[in-house]
C-alpha positions in Angstrom: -68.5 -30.5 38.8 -70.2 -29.9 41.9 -70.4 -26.3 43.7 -70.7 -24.7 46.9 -71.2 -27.7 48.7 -69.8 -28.8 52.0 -67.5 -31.6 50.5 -66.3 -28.4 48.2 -65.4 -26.4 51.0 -63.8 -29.2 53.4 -61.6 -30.1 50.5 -60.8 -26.8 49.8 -59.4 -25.9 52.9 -57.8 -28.6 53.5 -55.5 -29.3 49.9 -52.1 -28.6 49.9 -51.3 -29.0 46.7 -52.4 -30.5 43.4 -50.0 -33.4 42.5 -48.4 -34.2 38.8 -51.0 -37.0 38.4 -53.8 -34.3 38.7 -54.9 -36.1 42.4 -54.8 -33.2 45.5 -52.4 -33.5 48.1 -55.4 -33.7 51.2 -54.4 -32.5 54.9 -56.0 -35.0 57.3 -57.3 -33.8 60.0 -57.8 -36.8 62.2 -56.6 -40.4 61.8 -57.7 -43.3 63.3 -55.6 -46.6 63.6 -57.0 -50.0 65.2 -54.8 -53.2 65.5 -55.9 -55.0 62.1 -54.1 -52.1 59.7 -51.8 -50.3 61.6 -49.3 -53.2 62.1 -47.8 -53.4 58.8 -48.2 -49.8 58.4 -45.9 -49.3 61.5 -43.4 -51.6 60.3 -43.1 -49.8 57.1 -42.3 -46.2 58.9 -39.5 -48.3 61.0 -37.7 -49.8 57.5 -37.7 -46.0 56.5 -36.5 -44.8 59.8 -39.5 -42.6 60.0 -42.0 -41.6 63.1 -45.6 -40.6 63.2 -45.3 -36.8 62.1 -48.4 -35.9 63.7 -48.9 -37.9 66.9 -51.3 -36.1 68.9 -53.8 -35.8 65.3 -54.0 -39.9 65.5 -55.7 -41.9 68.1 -55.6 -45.3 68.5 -58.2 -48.3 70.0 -58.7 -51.9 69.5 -61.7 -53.6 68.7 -61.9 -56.2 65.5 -60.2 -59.0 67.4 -61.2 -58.9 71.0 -63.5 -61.4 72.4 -66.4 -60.5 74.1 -67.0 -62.7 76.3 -63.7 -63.8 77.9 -61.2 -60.6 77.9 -58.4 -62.4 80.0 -54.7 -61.8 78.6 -53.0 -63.6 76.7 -56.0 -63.7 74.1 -57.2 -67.6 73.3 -55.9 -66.7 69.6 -52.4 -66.2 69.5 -52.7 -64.3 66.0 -55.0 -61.5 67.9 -52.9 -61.4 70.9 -49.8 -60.1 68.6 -51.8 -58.0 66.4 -53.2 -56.5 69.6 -49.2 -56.4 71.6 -48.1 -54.6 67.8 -50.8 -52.2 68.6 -49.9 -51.3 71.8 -45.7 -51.1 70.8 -46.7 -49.1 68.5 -48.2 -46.5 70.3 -46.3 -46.1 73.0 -43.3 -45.7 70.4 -45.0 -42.9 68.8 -46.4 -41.1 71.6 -50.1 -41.8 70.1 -53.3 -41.6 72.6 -54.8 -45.4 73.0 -57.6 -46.3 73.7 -57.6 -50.1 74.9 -59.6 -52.1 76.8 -60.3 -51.3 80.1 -59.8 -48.2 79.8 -63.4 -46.9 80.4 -63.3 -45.7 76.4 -62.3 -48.2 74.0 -64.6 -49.6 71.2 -65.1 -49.8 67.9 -63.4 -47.1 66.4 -66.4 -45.3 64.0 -68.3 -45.4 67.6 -65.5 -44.2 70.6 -64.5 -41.4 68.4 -67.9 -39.6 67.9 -68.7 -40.1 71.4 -65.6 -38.6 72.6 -66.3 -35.4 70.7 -63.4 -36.3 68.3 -65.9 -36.3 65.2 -66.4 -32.9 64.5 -67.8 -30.9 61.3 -65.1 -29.5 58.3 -62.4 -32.0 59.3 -61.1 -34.4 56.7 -60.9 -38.2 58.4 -59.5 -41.1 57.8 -59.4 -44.8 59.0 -57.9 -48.0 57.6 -61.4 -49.2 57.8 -64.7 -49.4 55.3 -66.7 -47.6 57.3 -65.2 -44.7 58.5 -67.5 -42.9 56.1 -69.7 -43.0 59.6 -68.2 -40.1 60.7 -69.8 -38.0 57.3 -72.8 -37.7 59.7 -71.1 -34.7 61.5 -70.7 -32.7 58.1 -66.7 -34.0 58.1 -65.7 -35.6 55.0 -64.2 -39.0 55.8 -62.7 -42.0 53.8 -61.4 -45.6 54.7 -58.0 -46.1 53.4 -55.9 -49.4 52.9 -52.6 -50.3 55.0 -50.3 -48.3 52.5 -52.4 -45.1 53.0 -52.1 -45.8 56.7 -48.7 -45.8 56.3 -48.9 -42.3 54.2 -50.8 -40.4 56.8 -49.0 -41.6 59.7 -45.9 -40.1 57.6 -47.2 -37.6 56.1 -50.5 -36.5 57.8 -51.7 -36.4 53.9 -53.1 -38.7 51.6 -53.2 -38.3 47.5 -57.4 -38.1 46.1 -58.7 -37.7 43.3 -61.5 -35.3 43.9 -65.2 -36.7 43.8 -68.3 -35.7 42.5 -71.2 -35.0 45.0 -74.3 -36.6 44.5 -77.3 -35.1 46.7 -80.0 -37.9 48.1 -83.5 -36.7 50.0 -85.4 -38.4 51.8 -88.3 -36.5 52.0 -91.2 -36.8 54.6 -91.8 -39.0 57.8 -90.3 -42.7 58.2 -93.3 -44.9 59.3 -93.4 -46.7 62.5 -91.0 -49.6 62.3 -89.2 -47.8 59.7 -85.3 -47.0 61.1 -82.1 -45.5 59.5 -81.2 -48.8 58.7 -84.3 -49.2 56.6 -83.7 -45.8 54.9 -80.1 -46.7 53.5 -80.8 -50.5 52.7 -83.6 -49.0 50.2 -81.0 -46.2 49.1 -78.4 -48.9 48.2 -81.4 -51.2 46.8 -82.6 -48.4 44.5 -79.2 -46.9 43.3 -76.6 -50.7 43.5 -74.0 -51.6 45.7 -72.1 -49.3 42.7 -73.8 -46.4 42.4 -72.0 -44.2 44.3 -68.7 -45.5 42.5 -66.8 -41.7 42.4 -69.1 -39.8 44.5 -69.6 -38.5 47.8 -73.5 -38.9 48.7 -74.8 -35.7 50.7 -78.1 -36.6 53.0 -80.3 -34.5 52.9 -84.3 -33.7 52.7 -86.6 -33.8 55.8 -86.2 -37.2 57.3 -82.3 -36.8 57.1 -82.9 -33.5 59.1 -85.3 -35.2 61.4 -82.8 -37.8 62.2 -80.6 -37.7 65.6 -76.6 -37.7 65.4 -77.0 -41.5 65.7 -79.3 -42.3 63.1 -77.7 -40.0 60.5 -74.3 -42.4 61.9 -76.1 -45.4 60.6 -76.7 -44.0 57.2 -73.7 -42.3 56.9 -71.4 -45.9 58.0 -73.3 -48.0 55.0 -72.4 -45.3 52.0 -69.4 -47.4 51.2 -72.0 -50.5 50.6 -73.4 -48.6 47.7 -70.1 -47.4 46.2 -69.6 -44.1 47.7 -66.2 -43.2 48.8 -68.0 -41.1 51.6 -71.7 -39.7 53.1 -72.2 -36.9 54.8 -75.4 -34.9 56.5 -74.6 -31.1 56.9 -74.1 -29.9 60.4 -77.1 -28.5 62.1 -78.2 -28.0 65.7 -78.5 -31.4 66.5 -74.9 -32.0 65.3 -74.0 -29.5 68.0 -76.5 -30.5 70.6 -74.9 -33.7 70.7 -70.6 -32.3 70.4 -71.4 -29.7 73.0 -70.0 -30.4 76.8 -67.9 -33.7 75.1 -64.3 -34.0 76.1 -62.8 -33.5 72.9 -65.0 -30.9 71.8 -64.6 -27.2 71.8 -65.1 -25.4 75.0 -66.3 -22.0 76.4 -65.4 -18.7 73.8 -64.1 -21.4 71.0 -67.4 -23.6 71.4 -69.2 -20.7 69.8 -66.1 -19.9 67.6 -65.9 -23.3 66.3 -70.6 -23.3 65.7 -69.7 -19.9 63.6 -67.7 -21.8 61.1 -69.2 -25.0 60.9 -72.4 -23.2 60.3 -70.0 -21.4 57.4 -69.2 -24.6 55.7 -73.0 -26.0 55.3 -74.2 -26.7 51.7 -74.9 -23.0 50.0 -78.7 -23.0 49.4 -78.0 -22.2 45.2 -75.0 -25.3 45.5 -74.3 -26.8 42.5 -74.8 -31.1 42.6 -73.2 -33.7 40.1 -76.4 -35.3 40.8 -79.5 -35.0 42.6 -82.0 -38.1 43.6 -84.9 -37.8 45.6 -86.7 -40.9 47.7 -90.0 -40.4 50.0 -89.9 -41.4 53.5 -93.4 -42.9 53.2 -92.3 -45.4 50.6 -89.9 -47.4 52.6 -90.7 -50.3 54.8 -88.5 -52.8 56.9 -86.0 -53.9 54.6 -84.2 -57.2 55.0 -81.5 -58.4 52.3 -81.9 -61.8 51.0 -78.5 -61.9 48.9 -74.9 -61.9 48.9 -74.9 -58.2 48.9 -76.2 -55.1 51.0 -78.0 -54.4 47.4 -80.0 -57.2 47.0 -82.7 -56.2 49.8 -86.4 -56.3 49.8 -89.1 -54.8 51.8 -90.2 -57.4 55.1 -93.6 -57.4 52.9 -91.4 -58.8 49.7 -90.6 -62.2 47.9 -87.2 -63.3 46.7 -87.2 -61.1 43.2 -87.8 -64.0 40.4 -84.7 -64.0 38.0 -87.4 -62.2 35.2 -88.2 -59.3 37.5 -84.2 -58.1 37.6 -82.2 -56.5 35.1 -80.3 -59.0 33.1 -77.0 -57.8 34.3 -78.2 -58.8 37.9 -79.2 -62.2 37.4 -76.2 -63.5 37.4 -75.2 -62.4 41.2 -78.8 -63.5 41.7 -78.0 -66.5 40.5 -75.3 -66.9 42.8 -77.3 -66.1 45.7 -80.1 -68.4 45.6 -77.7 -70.7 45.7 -75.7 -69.5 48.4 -78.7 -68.2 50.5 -81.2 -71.6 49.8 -83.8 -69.3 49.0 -85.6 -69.8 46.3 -87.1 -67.2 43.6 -90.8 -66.0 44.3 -90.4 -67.0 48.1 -91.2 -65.0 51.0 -88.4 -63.2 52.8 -91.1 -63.4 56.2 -91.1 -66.5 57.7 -87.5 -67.6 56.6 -85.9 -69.3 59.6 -83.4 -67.8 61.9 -80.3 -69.4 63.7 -78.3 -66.9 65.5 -79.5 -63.1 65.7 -76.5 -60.3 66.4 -77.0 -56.8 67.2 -74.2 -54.6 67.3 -71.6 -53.0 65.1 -70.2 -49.9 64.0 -73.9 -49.3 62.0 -76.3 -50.4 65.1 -74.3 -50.7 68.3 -74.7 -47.3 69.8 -76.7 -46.5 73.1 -80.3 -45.6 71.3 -79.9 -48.7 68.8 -80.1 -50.6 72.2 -82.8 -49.0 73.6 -85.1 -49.4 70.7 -84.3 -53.0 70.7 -84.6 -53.4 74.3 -88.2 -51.9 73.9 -89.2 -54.9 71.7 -87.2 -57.6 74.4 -88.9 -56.5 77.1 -91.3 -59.0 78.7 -90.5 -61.9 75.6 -88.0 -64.7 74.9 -85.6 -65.6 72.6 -87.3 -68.4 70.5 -85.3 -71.8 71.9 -83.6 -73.3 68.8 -82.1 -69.0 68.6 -78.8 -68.1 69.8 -78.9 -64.4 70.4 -76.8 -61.8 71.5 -75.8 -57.8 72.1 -72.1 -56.2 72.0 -72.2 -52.6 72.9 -70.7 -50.5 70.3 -68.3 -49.4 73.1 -67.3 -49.4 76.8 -69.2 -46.1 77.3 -72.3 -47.8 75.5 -71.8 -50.7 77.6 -71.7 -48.3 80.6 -74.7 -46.6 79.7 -77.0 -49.1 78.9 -76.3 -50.9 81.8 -76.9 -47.5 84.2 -80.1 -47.7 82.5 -81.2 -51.7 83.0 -80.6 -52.4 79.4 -78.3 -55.8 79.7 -81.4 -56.6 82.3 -83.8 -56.1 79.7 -82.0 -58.3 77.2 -80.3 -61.2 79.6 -83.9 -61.4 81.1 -85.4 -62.3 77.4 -82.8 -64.9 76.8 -79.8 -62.8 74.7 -76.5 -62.7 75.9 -75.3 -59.5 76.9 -70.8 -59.3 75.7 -68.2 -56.5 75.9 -67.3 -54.2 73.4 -65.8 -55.1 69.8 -66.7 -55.5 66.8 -68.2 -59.3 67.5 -69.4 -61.1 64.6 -69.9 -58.3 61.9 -66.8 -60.0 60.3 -65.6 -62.5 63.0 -62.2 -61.4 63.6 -62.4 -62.9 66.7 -64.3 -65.8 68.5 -67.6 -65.1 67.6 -68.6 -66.8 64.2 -71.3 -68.4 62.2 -71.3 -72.5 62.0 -71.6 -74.4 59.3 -74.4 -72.8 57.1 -76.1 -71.3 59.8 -78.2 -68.1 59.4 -78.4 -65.0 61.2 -80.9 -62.1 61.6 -77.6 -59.1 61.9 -77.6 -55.6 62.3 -74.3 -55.1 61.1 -73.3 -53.5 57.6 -72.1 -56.4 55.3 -73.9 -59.9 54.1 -71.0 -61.3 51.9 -69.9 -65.0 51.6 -68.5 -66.0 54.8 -68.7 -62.7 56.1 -69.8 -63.6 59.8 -66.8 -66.7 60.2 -68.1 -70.0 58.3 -67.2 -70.1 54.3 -71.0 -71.6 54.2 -72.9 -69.0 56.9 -75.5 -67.0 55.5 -76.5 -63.2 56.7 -79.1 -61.0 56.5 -79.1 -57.4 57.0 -81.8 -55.5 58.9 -82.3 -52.7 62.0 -81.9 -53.9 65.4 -86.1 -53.6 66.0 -86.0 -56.2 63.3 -83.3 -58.7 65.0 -85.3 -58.8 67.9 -88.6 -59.4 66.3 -86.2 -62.8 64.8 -84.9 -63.6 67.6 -88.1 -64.1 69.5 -89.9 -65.7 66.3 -87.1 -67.5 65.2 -88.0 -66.5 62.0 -87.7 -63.1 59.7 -90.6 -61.0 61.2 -92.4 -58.0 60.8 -91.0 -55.8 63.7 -94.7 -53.7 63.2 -96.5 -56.8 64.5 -94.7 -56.5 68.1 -95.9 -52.6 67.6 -99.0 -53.5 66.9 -99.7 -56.0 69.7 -97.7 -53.5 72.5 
């Protein structure tokens, strides 16, 4: 088992006890509820007669079901407007701070709470949501739990584990231009399968991880869970606290520098013993698209569809499934492959600098005509931001539409869905069946740079080219 790591330490400190099954009793630092799996979680604590025991270590926002383009109340859909009322009982009856729209702050949850200086490094964190393995970037060890774990921590303020092993990845050397976060863990999760990581916690690290700002090392961090990871984390580091210092929620004055003394404490030891080790070079990863049913089944922009011969046999059934599915054929270029609809946003890619990068690439072009294409701002402070800065300009101008915050179509909890078998260029985190709202729509997975390059195409597109011709 692993050593003198940073997941050892953060569990470590915060175990309670070890329970008769052999699992550890975990201390959660922070918990974050939205309105999709808090409801029933609620409703369980109120058949027991029991109340949050730790109010003020749980915040609260919504952001899977709101529309964003029309925010009037009631919402259009009845069944969001009473997840979203149950939300907002609920936290008022338990005294828990709530983030919801209009309030300046509200968001997706993996985005509001790092911005807020909530994140921090050595606290345990959990979500009833996928990706809250985002918040791994800050050196905190994070895991997305289901309702009935919800209902445990809102109890309890614990949750029962089974400890994991810690697999170390590098990536070593300098990304290329064109090359983003997104690119980096796509090729992680291509090399190592969507279950890979099944029992591990992933540790980033090597020399592009460290060149990486707090927002890029979110990106990679949020997409561990795609290849089987419970968790991903990057140890802290001064640009972790370049970014937490002067936040609201983050240390201030004598216990800022407190609070750097120990998180500099719980980094990786130097001689730390790894269940595993993998290295990858920066210089051998390109713009990565997926072509399948699954965040695995990506390829370099430079790539064909992999024929059935060139997989291993237990893969070609899935890729069976997916040519199917995807009507792409074996041996046929990923470039070129037409685009309908072309979303950035999400809990990976919605953040401030995703839309700036983008933004670079809209600037003075056009959404091709058959292309619907649009932004949603990770979060109200994004939204803020980018528009303090022109970037909703910059997009309208080229033809995308510029929404509120939410989670938008990265699983279509709300009015913004795929039609029929309709395709989109996305720089969200999943491309399963019916993923982005229509049983028959088809997704695939790339950096925001890479969405806009679509979008203005209308087909899959080497985002280098607009670098090349700027």
């Amino acid at each position: 088992m692993s050593k003198g790591t940073l997941f050892d330490k953060v569990w470590d400190l915060h175990t309670v006890r070890t329970l008769p099954s052999g699992q550890t009793q975990l201390f959660i630092g922070l918990h974050l509820i939205h309105e999709v799996t808090s409801p029933q979680a609620f409703a369980m604590l109120r058949e027991r007669n029991l109340k949050v025991l730790f109010p003020e270590r749980t915040v609260a926002t919504v952001d899977h079901i709101v529309p964003t383009d029309n925010l009037a109340r009631p919402y259009k859909d009845t069944l969001a407007e009473e997840m979203i009322r149950a939300l907002e009982n609920s936290v008022e009856e338990n005294n828990i701070r709530f983030f919801n729209v209009g309030s300046g702050n509200q968001g997706i949850v993996h985005v509001i709470a790092p911005e807020q200086g909530m994140t921090q490094p050595g606290m345990t964190i959990a979500c009833g949501d996928s990706h809250t393995s985002t918040h791994g970037a800050f050196g905190a060890i994070s895991f997305g739990i289901g309702t009935s774990q919800v209902r445990d921590v809102l109890a309890s303020q614990t949750l029962a584990l089974a400890k994991l092993k810690v697999r170390r990845i590098e990536v070593n050397g300098t990304l290329q231009p064109g090359v983003y976060a997104k690119d980096v863990v796509l090729h992680i999760i291509r090399q190592l399968g969507v279950k890979g990581g099944v029992g591990y916690a992933y540790e980033y690290a090597g020399t592009a991880i460290e060149q990486m700002s707090m927002e890029e090392r979110m990106t990679v961090c949020n997409m561990s869970i795609e290849g089987g990871a419970r968790c991903g984390y990057v140890n802290p580091d001064r640009i972790t606290y370049d970014y937490l210092q002067g936040r609201e929620f983050a240390p201030q004055g004598e216990d800022w520098d407190k609070a750097v003394t120990w998180w500099e404490s719980l980094r990786s030891e130097p001689d730390a013993e790894y269940d595993d080790v993998v290295v990858f070079q920066a210089e051998d990863i390109a713009p990565t698209v997926t072509w399948g049913i699954t965040p695995g089944q990506g390829i370099g922009i430079d790539e064909a569809v992999p024929t059935p011969e060139s997989l291993l046999e237990s893969d070609r059934v899935l890729a069976e499934e997916a040519y199917r599915y995807m009507q792409l054929q074996p041996g046929q270029a990923i470039a070129g492959t037409p685009i309908d609809v072309c979303f950035i946003g999400s809990c990976t890619n919605g953040r401030l600098s995703d839309l700036r990068e983008a933004a670079k690439f809209a600037r003075g072009n056009q959404v091709a005509p058959q292309v619907k294409a649009f932004v949603v701002p990770g979060s109200e402070v994004v939204k803020q931001q980018a528009e303090a800065e022109g970037l909703d300009r910059i997009f309208t101008d080229a033809g995308f539409e510029w929404r509120n915050a939410g989670c938008s179509m990265c699983l279509a909890m709300n009015p913004d869905k795929l039609q029929g078998d309709q395709i989109s260029a996305s720089s969200s985190n999943r491309n399963f069946k019916g993923r982005q709202g229509s049983s028959s729509g088809r997704t695939l997975l790339m950096s925001p740079a890479m969405v806009v390059a679509a979008a203005i195409s209308g087909r899959v597109s080497d985002v280098r080219e607009l670098i090349a011709s700027s």
